[in-house]
N, CA, C and O atoms as CSV, one atom per row, in Angstrom:
chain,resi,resn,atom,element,x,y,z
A,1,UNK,N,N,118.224,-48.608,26.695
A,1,UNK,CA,C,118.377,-50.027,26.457
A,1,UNK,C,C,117.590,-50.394,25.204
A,1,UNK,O,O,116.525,-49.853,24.908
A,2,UNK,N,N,118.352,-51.629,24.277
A,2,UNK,CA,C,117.259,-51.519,23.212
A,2,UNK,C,C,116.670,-53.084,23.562
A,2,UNK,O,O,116.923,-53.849,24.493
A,3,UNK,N,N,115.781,-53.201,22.402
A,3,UNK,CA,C,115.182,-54.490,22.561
A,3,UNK,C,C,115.914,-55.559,22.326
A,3,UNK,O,O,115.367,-56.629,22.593
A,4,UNK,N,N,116.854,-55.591,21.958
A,4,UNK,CA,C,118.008,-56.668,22.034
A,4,UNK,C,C,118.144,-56.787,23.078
A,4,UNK,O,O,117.440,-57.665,23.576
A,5,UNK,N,N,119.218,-55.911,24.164
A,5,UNK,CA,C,119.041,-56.107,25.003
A,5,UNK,C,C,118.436,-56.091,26.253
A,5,UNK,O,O,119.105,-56.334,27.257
A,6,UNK,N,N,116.731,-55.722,26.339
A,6,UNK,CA,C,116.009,-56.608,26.979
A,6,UNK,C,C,115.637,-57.870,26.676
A,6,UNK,O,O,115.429,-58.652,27.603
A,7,UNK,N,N,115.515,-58.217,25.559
A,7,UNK,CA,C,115.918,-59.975,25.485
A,7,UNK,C,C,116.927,-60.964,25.338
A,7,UNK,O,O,116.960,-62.134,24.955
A,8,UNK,N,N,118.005,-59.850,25.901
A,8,UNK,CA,C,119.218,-60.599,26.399
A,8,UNK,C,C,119.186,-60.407,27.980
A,8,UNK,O,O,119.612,-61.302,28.711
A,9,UNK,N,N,118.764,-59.435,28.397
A,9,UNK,CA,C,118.329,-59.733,29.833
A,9,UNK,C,C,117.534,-60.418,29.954
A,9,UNK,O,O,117.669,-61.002,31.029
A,10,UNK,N,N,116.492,-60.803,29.308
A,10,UNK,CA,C,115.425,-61.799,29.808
A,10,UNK,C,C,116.237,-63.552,29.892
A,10,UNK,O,O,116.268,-64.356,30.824
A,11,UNK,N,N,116.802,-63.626,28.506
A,11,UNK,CA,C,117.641,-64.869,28.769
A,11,UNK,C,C,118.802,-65.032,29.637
A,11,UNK,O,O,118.924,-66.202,29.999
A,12,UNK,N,N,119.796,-64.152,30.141
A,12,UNK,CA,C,120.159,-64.205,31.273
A,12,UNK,C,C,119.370,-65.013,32.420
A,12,UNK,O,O,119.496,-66.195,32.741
A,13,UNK,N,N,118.575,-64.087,32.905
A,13,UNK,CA,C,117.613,-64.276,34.066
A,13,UNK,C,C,117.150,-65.838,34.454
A,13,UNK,O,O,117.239,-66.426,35.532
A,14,UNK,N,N,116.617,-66.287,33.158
A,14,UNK,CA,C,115.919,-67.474,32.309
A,14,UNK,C,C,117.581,-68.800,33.022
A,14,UNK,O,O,117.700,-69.731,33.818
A,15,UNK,N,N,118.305,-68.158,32.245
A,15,UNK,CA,C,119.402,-68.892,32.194
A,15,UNK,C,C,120.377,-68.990,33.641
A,15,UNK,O,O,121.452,-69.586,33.698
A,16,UNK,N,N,119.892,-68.446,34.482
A,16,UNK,CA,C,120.275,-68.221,36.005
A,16,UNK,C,C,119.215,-69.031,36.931
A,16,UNK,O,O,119.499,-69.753,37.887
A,17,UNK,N,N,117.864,-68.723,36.394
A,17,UNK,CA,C,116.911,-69.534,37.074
A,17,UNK,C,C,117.248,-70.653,36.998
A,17,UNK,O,O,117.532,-71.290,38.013
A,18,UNK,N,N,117.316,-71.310,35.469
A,18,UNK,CA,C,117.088,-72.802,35.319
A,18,UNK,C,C,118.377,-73.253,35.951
A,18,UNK,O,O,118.400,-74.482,36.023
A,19,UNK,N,N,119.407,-72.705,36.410
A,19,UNK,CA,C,120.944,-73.447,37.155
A,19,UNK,C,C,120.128,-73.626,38.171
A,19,UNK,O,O,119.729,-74.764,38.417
A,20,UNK,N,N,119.655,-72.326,39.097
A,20,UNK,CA,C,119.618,-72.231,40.251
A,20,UNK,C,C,118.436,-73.166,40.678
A,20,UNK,O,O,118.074,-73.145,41.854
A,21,UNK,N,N,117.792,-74.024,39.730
A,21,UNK,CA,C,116.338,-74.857,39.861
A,21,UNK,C,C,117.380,-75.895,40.363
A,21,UNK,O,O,117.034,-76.423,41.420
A,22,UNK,N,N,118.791,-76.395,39.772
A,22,UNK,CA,C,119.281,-77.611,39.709
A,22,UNK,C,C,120.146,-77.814,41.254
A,22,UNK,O,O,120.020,-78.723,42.073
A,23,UNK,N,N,121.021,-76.645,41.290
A,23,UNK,CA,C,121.692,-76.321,42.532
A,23,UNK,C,C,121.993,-74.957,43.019
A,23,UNK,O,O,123.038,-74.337,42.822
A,24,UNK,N,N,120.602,-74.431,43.900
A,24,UNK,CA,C,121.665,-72.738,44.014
A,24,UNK,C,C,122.501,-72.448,44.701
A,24,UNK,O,O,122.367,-71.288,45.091
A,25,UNK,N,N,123.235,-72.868,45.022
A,25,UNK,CA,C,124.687,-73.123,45.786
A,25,UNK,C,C,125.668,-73.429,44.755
A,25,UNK,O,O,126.815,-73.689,45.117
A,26,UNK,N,N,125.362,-73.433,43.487
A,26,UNK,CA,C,126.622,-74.109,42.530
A,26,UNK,C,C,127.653,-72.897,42.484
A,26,UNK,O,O,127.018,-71.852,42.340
A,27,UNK,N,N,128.666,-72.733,42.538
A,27,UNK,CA,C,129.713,-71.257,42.360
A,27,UNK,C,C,129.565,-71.343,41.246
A,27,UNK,O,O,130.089,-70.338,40.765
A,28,UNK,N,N,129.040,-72.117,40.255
A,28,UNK,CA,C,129.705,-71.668,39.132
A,28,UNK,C,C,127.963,-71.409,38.229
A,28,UNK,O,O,127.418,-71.796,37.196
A,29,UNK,N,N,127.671,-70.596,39.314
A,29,UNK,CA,C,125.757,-70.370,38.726
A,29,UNK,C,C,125.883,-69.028,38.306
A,29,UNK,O,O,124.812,-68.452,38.114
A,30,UNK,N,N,127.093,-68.272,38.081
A,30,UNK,CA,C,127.197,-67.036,37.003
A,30,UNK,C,C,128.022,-66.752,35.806
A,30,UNK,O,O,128.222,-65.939,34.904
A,31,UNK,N,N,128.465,-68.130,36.421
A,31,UNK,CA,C,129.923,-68.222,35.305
A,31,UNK,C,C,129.392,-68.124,33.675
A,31,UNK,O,O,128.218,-68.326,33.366
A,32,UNK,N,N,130.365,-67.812,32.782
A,32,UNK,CA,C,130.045,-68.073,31.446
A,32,UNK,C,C,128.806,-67.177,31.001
A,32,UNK,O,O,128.287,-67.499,29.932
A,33,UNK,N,N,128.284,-66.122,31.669
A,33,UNK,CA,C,127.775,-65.314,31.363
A,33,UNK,C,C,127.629,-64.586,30.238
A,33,UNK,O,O,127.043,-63.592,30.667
A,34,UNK,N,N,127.734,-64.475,29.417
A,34,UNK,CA,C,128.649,-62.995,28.669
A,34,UNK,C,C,127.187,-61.799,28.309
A,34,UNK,O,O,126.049,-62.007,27.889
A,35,UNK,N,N,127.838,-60.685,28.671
A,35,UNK,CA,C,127.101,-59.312,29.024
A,35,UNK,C,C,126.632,-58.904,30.317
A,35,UNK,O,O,126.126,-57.808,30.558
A,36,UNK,N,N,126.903,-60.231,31.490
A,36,UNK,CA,C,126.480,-60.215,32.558
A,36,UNK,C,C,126.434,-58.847,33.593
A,36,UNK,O,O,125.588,-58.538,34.433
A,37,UNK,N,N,127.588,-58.221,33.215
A,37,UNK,CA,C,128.052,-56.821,34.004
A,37,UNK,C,C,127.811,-55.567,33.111
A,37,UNK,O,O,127.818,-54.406,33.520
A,38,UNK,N,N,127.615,-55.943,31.939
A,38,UNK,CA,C,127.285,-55.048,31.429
A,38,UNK,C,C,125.311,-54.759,31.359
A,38,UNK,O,O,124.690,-53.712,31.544
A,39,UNK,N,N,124.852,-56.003,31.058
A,39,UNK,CA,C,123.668,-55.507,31.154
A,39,UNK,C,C,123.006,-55.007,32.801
A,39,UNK,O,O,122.196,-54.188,33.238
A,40,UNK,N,N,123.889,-56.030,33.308
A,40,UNK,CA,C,123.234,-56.078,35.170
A,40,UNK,C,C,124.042,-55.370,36.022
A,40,UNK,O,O,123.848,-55.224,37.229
A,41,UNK,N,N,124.948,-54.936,35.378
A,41,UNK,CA,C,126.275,-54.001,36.524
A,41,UNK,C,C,127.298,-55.272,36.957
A,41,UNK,O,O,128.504,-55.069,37.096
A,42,UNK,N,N,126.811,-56.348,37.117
A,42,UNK,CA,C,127.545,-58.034,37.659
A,42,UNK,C,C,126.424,-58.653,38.581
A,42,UNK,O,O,125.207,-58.494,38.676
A,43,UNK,N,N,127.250,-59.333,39.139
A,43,UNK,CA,C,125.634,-60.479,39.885
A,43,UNK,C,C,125.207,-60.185,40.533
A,43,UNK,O,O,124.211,-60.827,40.866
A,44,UNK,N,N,125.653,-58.666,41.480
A,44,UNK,CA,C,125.199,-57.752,42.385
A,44,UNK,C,C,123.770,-57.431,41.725
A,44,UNK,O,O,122.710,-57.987,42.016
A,45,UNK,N,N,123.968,-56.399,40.756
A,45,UNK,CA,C,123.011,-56.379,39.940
A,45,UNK,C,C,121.471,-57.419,39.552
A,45,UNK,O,O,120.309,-57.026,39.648
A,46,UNK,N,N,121.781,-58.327,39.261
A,46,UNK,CA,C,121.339,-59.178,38.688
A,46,UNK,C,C,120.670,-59.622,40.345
A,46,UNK,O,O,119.487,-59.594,40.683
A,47,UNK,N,N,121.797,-59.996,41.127
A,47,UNK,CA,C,120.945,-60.935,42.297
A,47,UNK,C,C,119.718,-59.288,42.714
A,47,UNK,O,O,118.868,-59.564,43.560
A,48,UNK,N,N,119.679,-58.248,42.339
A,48,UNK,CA,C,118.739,-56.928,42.883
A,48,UNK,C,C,117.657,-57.108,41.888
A,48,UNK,O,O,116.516,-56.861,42.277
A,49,UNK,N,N,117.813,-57.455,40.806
A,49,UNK,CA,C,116.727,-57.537,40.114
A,49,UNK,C,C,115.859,-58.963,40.131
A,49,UNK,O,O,114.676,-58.977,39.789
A,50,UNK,N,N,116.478,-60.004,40.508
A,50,UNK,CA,C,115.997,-61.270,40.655
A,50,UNK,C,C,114.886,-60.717,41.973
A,50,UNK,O,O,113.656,-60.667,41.933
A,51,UNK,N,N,115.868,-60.319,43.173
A,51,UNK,CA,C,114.881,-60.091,44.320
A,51,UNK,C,C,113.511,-59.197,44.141
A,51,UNK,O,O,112.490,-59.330,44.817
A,52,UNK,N,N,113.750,-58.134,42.938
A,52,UNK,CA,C,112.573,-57.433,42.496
A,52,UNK,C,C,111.631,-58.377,41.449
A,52,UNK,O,O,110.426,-58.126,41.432
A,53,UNK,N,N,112.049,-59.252,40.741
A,53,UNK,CA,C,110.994,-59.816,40.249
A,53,UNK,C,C,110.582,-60.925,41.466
A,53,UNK,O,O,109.709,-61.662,41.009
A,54,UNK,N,N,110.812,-61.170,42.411
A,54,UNK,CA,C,110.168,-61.774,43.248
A,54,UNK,C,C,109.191,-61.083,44.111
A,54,UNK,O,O,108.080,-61.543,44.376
A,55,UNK,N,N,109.723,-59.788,44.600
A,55,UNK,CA,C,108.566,-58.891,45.109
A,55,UNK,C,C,107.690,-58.422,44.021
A,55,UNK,O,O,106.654,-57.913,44.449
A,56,UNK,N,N,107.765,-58.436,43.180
A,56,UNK,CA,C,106.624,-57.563,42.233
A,56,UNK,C,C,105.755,-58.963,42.024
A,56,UNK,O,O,104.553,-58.718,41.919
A,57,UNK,N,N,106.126,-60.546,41.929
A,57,UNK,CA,C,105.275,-61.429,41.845
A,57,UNK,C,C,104.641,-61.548,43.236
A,57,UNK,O,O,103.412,-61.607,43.197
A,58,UNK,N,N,105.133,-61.591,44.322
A,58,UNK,CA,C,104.246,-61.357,45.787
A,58,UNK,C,C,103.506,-60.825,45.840
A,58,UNK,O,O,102.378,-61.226,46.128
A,59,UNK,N,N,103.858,-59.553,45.555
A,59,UNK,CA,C,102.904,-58.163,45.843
A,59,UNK,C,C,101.907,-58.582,44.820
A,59,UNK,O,O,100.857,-58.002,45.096
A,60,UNK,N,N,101.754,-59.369,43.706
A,60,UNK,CA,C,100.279,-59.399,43.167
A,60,UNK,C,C,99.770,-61.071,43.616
A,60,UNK,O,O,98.607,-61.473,43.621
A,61,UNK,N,N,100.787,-61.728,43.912
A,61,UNK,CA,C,99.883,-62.798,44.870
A,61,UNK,C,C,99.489,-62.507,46.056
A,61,UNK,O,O,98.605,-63.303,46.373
A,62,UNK,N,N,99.721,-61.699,46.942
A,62,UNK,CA,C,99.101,-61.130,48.050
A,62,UNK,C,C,97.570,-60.376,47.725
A,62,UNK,O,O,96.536,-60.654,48.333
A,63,UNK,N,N,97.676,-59.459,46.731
A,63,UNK,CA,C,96.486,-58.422,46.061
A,63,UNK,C,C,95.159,-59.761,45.965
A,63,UNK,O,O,93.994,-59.843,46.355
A,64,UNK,N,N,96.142,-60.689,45.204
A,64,UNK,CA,C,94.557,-61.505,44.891
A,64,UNK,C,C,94.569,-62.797,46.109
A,64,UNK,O,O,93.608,-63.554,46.247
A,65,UNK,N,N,95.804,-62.885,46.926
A,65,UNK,CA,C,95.023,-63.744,47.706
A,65,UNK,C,C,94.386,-63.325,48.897
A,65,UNK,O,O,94.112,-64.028,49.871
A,66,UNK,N,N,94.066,-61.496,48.650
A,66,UNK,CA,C,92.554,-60.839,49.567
A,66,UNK,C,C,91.755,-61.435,49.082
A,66,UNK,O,O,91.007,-62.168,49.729
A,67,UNK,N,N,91.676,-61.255,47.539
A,67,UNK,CA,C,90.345,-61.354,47.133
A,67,UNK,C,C,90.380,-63.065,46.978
A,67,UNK,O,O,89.620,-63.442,46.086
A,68,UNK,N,N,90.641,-63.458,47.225
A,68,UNK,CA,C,90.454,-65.191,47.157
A,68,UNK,C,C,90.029,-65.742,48.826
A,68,UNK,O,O,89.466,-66.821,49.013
A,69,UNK,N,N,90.400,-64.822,49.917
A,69,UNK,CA,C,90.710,-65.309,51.235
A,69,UNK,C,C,91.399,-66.213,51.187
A,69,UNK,O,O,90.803,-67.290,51.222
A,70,UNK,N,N,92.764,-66.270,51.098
A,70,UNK,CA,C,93.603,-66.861,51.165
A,70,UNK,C,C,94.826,-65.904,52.324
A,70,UNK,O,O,94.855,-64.674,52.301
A,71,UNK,N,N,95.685,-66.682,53.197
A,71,UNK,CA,C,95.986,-66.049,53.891
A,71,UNK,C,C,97.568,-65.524,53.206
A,71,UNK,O,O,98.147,-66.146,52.315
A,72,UNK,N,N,97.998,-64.455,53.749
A,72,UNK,CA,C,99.549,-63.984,53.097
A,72,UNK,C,C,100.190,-65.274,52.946
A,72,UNK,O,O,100.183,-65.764,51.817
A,73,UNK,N,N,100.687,-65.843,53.800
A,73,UNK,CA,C,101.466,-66.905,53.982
A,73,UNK,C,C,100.912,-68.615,52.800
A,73,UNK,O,O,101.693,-69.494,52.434
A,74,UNK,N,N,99.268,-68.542,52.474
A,74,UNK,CA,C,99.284,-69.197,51.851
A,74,UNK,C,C,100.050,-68.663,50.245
A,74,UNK,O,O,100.871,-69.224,49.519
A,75,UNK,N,N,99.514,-67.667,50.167
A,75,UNK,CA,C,100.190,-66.836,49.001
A,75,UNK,C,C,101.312,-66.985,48.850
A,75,UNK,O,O,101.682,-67.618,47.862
A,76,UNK,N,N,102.158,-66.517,49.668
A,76,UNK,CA,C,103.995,-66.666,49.925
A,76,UNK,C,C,104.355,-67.985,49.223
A,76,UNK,O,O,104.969,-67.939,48.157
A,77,UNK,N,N,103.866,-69.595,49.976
A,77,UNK,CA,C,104.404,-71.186,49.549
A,77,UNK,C,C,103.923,-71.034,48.283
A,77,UNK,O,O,104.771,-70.903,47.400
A,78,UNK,N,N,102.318,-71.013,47.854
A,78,UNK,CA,C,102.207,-70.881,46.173
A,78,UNK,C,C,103.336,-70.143,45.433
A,78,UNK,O,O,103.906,-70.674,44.479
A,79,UNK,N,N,103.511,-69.465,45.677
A,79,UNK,CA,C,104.402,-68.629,44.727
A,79,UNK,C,C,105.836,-69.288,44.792
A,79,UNK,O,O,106.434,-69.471,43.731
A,80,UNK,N,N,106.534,-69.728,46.240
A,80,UNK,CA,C,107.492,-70.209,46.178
A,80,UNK,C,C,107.710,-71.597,45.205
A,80,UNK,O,O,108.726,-72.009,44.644
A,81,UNK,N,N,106.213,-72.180,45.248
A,81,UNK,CA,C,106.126,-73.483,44.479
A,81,UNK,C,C,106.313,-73.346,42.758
A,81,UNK,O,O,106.989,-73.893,41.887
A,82,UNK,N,N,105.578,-72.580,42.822
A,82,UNK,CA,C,105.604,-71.704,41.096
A,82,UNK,C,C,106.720,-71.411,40.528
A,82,UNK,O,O,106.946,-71.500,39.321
A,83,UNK,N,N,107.734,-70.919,41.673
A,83,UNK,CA,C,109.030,-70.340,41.036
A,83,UNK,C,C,110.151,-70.408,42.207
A,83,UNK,O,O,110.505,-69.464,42.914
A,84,UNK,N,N,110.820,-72.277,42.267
A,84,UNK,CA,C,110.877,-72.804,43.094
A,84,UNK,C,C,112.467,-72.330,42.624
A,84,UNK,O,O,113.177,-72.650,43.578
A,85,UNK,N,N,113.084,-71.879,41.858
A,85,UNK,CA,C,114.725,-71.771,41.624
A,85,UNK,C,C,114.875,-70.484,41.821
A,85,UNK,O,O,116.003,-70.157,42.188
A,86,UNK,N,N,113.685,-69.197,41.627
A,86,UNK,CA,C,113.796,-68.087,42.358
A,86,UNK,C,C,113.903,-68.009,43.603
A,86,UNK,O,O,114.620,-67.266,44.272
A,87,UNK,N,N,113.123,-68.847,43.940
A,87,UNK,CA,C,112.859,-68.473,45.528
A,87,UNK,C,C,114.524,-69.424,46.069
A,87,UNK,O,O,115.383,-68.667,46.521
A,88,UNK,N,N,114.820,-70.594,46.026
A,88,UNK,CA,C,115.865,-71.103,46.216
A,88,UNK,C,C,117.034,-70.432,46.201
A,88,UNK,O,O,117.836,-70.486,47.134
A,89,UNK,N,N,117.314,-69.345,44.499
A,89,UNK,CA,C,118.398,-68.646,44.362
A,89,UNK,C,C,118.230,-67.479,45.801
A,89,UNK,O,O,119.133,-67.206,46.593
A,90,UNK,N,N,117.001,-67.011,45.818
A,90,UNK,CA,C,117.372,-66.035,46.903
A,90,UNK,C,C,117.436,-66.543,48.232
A,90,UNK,O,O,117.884,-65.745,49.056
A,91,UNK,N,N,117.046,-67.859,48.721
A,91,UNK,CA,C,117.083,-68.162,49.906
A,91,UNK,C,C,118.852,-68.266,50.468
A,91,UNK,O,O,119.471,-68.053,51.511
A,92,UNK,N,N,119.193,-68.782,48.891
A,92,UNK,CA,C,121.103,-69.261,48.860
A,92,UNK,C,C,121.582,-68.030,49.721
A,92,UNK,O,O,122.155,-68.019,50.811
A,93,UNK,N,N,121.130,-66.874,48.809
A,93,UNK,CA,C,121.883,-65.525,48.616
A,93,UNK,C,C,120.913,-64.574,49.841
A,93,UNK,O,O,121.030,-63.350,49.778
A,94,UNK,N,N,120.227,-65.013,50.637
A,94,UNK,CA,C,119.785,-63.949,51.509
A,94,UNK,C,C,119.833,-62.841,51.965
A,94,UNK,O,O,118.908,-62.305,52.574
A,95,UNK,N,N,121.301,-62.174,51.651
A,95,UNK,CA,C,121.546,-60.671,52.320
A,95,UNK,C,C,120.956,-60.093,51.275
A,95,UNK,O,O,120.278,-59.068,51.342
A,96,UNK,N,N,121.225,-60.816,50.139
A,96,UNK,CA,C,120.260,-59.470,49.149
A,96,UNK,C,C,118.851,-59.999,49.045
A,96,UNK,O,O,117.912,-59.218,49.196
A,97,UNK,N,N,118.641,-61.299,48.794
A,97,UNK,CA,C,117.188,-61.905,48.421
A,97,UNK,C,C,116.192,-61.522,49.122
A,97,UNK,O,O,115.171,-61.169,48.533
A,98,UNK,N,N,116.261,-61.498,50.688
A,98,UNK,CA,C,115.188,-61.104,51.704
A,98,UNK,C,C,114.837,-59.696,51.810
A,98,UNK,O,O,115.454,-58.776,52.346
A,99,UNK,N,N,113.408,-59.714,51.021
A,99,UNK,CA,C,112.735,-58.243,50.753
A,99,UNK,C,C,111.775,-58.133,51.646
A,99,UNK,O,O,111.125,-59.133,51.951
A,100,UNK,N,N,111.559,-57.093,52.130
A,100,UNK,CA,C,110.589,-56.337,53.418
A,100,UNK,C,C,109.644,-57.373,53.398
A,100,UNK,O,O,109.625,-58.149,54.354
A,101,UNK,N,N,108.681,-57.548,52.262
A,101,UNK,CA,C,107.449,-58.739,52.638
A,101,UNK,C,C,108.061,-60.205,52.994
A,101,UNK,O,O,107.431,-60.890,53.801
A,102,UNK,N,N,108.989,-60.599,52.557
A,102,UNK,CA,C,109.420,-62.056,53.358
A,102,UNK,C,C,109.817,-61.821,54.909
A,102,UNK,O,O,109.694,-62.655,55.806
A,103,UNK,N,N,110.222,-60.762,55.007
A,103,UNK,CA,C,110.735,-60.450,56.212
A,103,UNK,C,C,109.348,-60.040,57.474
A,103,UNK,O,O,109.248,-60.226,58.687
A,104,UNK,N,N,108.383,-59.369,56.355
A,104,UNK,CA,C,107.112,-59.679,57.123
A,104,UNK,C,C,105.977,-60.575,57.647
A,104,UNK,O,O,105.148,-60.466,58.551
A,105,UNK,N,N,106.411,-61.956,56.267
A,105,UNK,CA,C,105.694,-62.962,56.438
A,105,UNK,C,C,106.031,-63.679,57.604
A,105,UNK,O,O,105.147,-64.122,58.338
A,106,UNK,N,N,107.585,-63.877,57.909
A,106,UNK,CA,C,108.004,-64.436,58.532
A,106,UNK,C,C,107.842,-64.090,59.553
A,106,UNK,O,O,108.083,-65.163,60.107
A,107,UNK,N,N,107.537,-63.209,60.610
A,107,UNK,CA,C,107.145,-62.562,61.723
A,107,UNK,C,C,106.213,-63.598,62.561
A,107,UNK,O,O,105.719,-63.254,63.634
């Protein structure tokens, strides 16, 4: 991949969030894409990597909310608050969005 297109994946991403901030339920929150399947495979893709940048931001709000004493679950809402069209896009899309630690918080 070159650096073009990782900063055409980054604006993708960018450009999926900010729909999904407005409505993530809109059908038409992939439309008009262009490179969409090619950089991401299609929204399959794309919705797998959205769910990984959400676990890789958990997994280091969890790390420091040991060291803060803060409990998992306070960690979890901060983060959801922080990145309120991520967390929304995956709540829409759940079969793929829900990664092992949401599935643990929720317990």
């Amino acid at each position: 991949m070159t650096w073009i297109d990782l900063h055409h994946r980054t604006e993708i991403v960018h450009t999926v969030l900010a729909r999904a901030a407005i409505n993530p339920n809109d059908p038409g929150l992939f439309a008009g894409i262009a490179d969409l399947d090619r950089l991401f495979g299609g929204v399959e893709g794309l919705l797998h990597a959205l769910a990984n940048r959400w676990d890789n931001h958990l997994h280091v709000k969890l790390e420091l909310a040991e060291l803060d004493g803060l409990t998992p679950t306070e960690a979890y809402l901060e983060l959801a608050a922080e990145q309120p069209g991520l967390r929304a896009l995956l709540d829409a899309r759940r079969a793929i969005g829900q990664t092992t630690r949401d599935r643990a918080l929720a317990r």
